[in-house]
Every structure is written in structure tokens, then in C-alpha cells.
C-alpha positions as CSV (number, residue, x, y, z in Angstrom):
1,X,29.7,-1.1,-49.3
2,X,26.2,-0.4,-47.9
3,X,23.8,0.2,-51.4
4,X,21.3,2.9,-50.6
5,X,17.5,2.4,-51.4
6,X,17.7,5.0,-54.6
7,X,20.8,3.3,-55.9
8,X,20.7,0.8,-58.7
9,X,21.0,-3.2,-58.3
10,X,23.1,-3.4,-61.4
11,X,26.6,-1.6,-61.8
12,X,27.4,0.6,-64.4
13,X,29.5,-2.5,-66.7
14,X,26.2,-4.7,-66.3
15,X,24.1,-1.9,-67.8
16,X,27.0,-1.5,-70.6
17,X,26.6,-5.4,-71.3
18,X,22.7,-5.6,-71.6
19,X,23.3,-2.2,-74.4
20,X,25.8,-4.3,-75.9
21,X,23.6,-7.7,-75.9
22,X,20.6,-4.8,-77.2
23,X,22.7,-3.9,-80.0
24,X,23.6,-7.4,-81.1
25,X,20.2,-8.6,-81.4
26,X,19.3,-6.0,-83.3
27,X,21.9,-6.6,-85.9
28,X,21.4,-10.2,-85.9
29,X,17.5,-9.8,-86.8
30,X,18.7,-7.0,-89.2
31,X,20.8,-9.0,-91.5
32,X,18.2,-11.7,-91.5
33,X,15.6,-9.0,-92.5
34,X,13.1,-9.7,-89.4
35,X,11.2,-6.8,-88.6
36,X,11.0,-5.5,-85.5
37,X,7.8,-4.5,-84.5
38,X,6.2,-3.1,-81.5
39,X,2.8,-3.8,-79.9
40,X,0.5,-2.7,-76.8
41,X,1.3,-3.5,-73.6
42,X,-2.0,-3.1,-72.2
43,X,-5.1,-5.5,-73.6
44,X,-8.9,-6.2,-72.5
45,X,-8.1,-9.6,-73.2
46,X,-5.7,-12.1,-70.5
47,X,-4.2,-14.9,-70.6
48,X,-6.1,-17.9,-69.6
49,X,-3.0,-20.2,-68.8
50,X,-3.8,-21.5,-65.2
51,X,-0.1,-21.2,-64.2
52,X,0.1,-17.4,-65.0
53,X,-1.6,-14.2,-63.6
54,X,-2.0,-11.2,-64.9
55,X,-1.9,-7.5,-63.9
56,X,-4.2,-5.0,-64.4
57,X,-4.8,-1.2,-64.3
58,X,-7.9,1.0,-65.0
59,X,-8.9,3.0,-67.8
60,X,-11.0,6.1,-67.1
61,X,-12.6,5.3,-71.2
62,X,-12.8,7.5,-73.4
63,X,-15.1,11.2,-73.4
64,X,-18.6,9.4,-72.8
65,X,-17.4,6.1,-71.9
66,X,-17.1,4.0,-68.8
67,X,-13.6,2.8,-67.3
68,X,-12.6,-0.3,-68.0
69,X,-10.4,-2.6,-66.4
70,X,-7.0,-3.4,-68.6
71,X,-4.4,-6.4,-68.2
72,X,-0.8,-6.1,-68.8
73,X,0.5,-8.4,-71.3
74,X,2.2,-11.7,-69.9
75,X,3.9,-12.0,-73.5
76,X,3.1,-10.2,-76.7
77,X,2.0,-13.5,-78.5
78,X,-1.3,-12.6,-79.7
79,X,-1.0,-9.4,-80.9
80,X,1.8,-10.5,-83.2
81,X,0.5,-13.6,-84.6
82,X,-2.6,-10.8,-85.4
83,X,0.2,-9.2,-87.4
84,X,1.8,-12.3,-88.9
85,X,-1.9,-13.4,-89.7
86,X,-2.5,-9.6,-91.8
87,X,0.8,-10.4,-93.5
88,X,3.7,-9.1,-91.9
89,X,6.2,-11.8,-92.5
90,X,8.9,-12.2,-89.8
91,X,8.8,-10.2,-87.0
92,X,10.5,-9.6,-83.4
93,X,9.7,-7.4,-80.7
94,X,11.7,-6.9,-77.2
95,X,9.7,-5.8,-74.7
96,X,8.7,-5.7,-71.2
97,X,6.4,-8.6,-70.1
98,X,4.6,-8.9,-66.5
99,X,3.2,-12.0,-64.3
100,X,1.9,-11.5,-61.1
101,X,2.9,-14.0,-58.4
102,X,6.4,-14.0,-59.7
103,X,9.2,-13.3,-57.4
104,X,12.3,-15.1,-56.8
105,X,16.0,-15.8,-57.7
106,X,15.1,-16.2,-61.1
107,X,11.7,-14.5,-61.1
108,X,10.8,-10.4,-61.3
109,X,7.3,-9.4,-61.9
110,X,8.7,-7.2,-64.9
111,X,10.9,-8.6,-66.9
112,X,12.4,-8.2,-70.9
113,X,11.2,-10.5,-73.4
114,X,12.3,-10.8,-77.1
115,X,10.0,-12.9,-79.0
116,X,9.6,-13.5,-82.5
117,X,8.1,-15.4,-85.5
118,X,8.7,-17.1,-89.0
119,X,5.9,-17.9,-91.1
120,X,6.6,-20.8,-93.3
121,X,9.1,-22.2,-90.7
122,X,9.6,-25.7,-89.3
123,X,10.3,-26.2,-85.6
124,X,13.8,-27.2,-86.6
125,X,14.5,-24.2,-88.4
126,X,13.9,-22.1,-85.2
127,X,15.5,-24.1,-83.0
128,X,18.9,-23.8,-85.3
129,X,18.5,-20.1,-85.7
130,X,17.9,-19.6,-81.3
131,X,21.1,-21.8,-80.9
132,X,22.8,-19.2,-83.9
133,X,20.9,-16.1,-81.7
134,X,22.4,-17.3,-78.2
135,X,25.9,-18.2,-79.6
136,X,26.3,-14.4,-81.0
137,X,24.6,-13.1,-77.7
138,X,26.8,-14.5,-75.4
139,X,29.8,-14.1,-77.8
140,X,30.4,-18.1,-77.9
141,X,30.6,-19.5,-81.4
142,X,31.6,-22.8,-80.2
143,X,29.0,-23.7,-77.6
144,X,27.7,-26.7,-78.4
145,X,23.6,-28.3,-78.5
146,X,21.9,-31.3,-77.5
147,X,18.5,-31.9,-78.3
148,X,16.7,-34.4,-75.7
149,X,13.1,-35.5,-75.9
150,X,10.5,-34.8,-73.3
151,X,9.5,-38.8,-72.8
152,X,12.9,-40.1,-73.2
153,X,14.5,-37.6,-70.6
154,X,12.0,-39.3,-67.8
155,X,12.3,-42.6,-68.7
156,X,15.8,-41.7,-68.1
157,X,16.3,-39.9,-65.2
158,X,13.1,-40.8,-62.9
159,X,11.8,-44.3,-64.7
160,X,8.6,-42.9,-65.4
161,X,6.5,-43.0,-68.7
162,X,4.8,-38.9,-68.8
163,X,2.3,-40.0,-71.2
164,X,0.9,-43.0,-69.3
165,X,1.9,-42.5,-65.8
166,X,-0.6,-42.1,-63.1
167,X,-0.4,-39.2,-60.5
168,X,0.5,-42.1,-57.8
169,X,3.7,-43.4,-59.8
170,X,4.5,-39.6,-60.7
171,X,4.4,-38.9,-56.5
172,X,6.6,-41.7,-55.9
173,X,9.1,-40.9,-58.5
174,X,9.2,-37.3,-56.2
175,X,9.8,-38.8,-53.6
176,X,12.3,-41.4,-54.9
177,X,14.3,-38.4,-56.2
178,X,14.2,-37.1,-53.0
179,X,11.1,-34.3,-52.9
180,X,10.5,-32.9,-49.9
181,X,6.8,-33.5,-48.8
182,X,5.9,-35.2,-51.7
183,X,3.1,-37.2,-49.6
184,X,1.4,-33.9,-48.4
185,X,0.7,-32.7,-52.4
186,X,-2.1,-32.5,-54.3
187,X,-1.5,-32.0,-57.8
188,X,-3.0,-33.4,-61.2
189,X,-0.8,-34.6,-63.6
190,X,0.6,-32.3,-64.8
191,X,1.3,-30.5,-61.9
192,X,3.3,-33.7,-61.3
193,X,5.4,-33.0,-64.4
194,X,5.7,-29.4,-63.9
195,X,7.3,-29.9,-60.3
196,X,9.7,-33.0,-61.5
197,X,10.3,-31.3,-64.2
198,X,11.5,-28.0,-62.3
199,X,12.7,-29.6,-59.5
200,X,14.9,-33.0,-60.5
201,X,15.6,-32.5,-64.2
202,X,15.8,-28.7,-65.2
203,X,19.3,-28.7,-63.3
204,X,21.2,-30.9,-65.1
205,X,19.9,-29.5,-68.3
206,X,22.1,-26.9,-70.5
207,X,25.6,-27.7,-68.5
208,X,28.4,-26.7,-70.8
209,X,26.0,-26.6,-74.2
210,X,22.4,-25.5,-74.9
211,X,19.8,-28.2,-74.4
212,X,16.8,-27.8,-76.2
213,X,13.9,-30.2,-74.6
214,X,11.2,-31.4,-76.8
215,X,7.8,-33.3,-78.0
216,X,5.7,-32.6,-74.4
217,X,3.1,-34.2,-73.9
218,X,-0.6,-32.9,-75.5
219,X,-1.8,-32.0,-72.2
220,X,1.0,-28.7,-72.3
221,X,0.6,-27.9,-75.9
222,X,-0.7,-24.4,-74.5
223,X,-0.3,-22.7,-78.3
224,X,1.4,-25.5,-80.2
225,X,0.2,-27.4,-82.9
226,X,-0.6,-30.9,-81.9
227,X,1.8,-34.1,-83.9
228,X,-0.7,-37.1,-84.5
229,X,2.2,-39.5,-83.6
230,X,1.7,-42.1,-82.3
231,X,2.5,-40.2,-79.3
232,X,0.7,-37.5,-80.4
233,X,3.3,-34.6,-78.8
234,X,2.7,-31.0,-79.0
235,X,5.5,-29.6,-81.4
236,X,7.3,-27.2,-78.8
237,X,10.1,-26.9,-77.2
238,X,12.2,-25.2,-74.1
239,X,15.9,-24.0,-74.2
240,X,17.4,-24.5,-71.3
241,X,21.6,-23.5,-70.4
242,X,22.9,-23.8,-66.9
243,X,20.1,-25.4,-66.0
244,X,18.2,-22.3,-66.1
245,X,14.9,-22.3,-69.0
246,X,15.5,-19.3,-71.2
247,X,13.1,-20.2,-74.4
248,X,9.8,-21.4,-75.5
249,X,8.9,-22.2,-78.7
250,X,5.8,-23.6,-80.4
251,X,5.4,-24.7,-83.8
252,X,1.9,-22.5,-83.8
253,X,-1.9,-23.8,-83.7
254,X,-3.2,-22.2,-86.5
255,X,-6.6,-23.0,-86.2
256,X,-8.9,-21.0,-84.4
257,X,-11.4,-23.7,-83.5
258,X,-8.8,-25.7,-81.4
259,X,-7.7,-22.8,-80.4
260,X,-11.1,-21.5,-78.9
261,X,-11.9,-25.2,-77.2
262,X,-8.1,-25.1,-75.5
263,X,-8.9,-21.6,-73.9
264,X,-12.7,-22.5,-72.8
265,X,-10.6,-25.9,-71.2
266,X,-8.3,-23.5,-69.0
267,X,-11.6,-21.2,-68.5
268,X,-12.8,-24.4,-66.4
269,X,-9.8,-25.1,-64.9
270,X,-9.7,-21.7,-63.1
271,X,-12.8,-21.9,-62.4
272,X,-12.0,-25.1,-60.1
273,X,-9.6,-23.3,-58.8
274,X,-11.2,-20.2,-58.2
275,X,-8.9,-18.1,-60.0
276,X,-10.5,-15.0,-61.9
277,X,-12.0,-15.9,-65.4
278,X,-10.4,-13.0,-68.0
279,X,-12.1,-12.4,-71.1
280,X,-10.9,-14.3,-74.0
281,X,-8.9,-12.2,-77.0
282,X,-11.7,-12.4,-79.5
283,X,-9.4,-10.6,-81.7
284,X,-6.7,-12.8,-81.7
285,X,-9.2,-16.1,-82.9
286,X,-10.7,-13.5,-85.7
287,X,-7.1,-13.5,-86.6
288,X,-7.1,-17.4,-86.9
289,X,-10.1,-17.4,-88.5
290,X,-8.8,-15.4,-91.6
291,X,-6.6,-17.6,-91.9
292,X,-2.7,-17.3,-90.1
293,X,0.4,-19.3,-92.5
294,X,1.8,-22.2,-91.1
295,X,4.5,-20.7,-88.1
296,X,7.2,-20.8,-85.8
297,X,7.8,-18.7,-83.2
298,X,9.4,-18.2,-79.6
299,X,9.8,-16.6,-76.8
300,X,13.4,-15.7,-75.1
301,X,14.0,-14.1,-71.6
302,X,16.6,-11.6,-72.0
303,X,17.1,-10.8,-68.4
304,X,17.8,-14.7,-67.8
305,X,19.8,-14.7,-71.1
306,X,22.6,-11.9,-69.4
307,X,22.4,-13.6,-66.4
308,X,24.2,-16.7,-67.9
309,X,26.4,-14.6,-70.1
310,X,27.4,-12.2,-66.5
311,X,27.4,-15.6,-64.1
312,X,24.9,-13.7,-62.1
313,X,23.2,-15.6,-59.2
314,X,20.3,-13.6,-58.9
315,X,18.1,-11.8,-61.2
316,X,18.2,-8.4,-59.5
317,X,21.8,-8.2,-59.9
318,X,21.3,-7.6,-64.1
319,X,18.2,-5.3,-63.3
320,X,18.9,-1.4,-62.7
321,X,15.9,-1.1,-60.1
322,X,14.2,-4.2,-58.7
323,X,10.5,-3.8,-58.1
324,X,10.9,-3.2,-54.3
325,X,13.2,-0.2,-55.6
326,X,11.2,0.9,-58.2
């Protein structure tokens, strides 16, 4: 049957199981007494993560004031570790999340997000109470984990060391793997490890259990608090089932002067690039500056999440109107 242009991607029993997976994560924060919380969507500040773009809208200002231009949030991050920072204690928010440039089978410019963050936490902590979140999400008790090492999962699988190798030995384990066009790319480093990583090892990750990948190298700590080692390894980690990525977590830099030098270092980077040069979330380092506790937090696509508990194949199917619909 033909689905006309007003109708909605997702049928009627995939809107009752995303209420149903709503309601369960709300009861599950509940009983642990995490606090949901809610936050704005719309910022002067960006991100400054190369690898994400934001959108914006304009504000007419206030009476006597001029328009301003406003970004959409690409995760509500900052304005909850300003809350954790003022003393909230644990805290979640779901909310909707948006990344320009993002379109595929696995990809929607707007998408859910449930994030959330324990002061006081280790990593290990977190990554024991996502596994206890996605079990009583999907309605699996007994689905298993494995938790795999960033290094040792290379040296595995493609013979390569990620903290030593050079972008020559990281192009010919592409094209050893069997990369298409591997000889016409240029990428840095970590490009490199971005596209192996996507492209040869995030498919065999999460079969039949959850797999959370961790220890990456410094160079991706993005938010993450930095392990002296030796390897120093950025304390974060990815969840990954079905070989799909459904979480991030960090074990949080909480100090605002490594903080400041990491976003002035992804400043340059777009400006090698050419990519537009947002303005940095003062507010957010003032937050660091008072002084945020010791944290752990992540962030865990929800959309992806009903996908693997639906078997869906494509995003869209678990979304009532796709952005070309909306």
C-alpha cells in the first residue's frame, strides 16, 4: 500500500512501543532518584567539534535589542554539567537534539536523545547502570556484555597500533580490509580511525550482547578526562549493539582550563577547514571554573535504541514524520 505524503513513517504499534520504552525510562530513573530535568534547546554558544554542525535560527532580541543569531543544541551537555556544577546531583533529560549534515539509514537531522549524569561516579559505575538501562528497555534481562579496549580491538582485527601508527600504515590497513578508494583520501589520523573504525570494526561489534568499547586514544577525548597511563587514554566510552553505536560516555573533564585549550584546538581546526568558527559557551567554563564534582555522564540515542528493540532497518521507520515529511 502506496503511503501518502501527510501520512506517518511509523505505524500506530511503533508509536505504542516508543510510549512504552518513554514510560520505562522514566521509572527506571525514578526508582534510582535521578531527576529529570529540562534545558534550552536554543544557545548563543555551538559546538566546536569539527565532526558536527549546528543549526541555527534568528532572534528578533528583545524591545531595544538587535537579532541575534541562535544554534540549536547538538546535545544538551553543557547546560547540564552547568546544573550538576550549581549542585543538582543526578540528573537526566530526553530531548530532541539536531546536527546538520546528518542524513542516512541511521542518521535524521532531529533526533531523541536521553542523556544523563552522576556526580561522584566512576566510569564503571555508568557503564553497569547503561547495560541495567538497555536490558529493562528492550525487555531483555539476560543479554549479555563485553567490554573490549579501543587499542586491543585494532591490534586485533586490522594489526595496527592507534596510538603510534602513522596515517600511511592506517591507509594501508583500509585498504587491506578492503576500503574502497582508500588511495584517493586525505585524512589526518584520526580521520583514519574514525573511518576504520566505522567502516571495518563497528559491524562486528554488539552481536548477540552489548559491547562497550573503551580507553580511545587522547587525540578523541572530546569532553573526557584524560588517564596519565602509560597510554594516557581518554576515560570514555561507546555502546555499541548490532553493530549500530547507541552511547557515549565520558568520565568528565572537570577543569576549565583544559577545557578552554581543547575548544581553542578545534577553533583552529575549522578554521583549516574553513568551517564556521561559533562562539565558545563562556557559561559553561564559568561553570568549571566554580568548581564542577568529579562525574560521569552519557549520552544514549533513543531513536537508534527502538530501532534494535523493533529490528527496524531504517531510522525513518521508528519516526512518526521524517524531515522531508515534516
Amino acid at each position: 500500500m502506496t503511503i501518502q505524503p501527510w501520512q506517518p513513517s511509523a505505524g500506530r504499534d511503533v508509536l505504542r512501543a516508543r510510549a512504552r520504552m518513554l514510560q520505562r525510562l522514566r521509572a527506571f530513573f525514578a526508582e534510582r532518584g535521578v531527576l529529570e530535568v529540562e534545558t534550552p534547546v536554543l544557545s548563543r554558544a555551538a559546538v566546536t567539534d569539527p565532526a558536527l554542525a549546528s543549526l541555527t535560527t534568528a532572534w528578533a532580541g528583545s524591545a531595544g535589542t538587535q537579532s541575534e543569531r541562535l544554534y540549536l543544541q547538538t546535545s544538551p551537555e553543557l547546560p547540564m554539567k552547568r546544573l550538576v556544577a550549581a549542585g543538582s546531583g543526578p540528573i537526566y533529560q530526553v530531548c530532541k537534539v539536531f546536527r546538520d549534515g546528518e542524513r542516512g539509514r541511521r542518521h535524521h537531522p532531529e533526533f531523541s536523545l536521553l542523556e544523563w549524569y552522576r556526580p561522584g561516579w566512576t566510569l564503571d559505575a555508568l557503564i553497569d547502570e547503561v547495560a541495567d538501562l538497555v536490558r529493562w528497555l528492550l525487555e531483555r534481562p539476560a543479554l549479555g556484555v563485553e567490554i573490549v579496549r579501543y587499542r586491543d580491538l585494532f591490534r586485533e582485527h586490522l594489526d595496527v597500533d592507534p596510538w603510534c601508527a602513522e596515517v600511511d600504515a592506517l591507509k594501508a590497513a583500509g585498504r587491506l580490509a578492503g576500503l574502497g578508494g582508500c588511495d584517493r583520501l586525505e585524512l589526518d589520523r584520526d580521520g583514519w580511525l574514525d573511518l576504520l573504525m566505522s567502516r571495518c570494526l563497528e559491524p562486528m561489534l554488539g552481536r548477540d550482547r552489548m559491547t562497550f568499547l573503551r580507553d580511545y586514544p587522547p587525540s578523541q577525548a572530546a569532553l573526557a578526562r584524560l588517564d596519565p597511563g602509560p597510554p594516557s587514554v581518554a576515560a570514555r566510552f561507546e555502546l555499541y549493539l548490532d553493530g549500530m553505536e547507541l552511547a557515549n560516555g565520558f568520565d568528565e573533564l572537570t577543569d576549565a582550563q583544559p577545557q578552554r585549550a581543547r575548544f581553542a584546538a578545534d577553533l583552529d581546526k575549522r578554521r583549516e577547514a574553513g568551517l564556521p568558527q561559533p562562539p565558545l559557551d563562556e557559561a559553561f567554563l564559568a561553570a568549571l571554573e566554580s568548581g564542577m564534582p568529579p562525574t560521569a555522564g552519557v549520552a544514549l540515542g533513543l531513536d537508534r535504541l527502538l530501532m534494535c528493540k523493533l529490528g527496524a532497518e531504517h531510522i525513518d521507520a521508528v519516526l512518526a514524520f521524517p524531515v522531508e515529511r515534516a
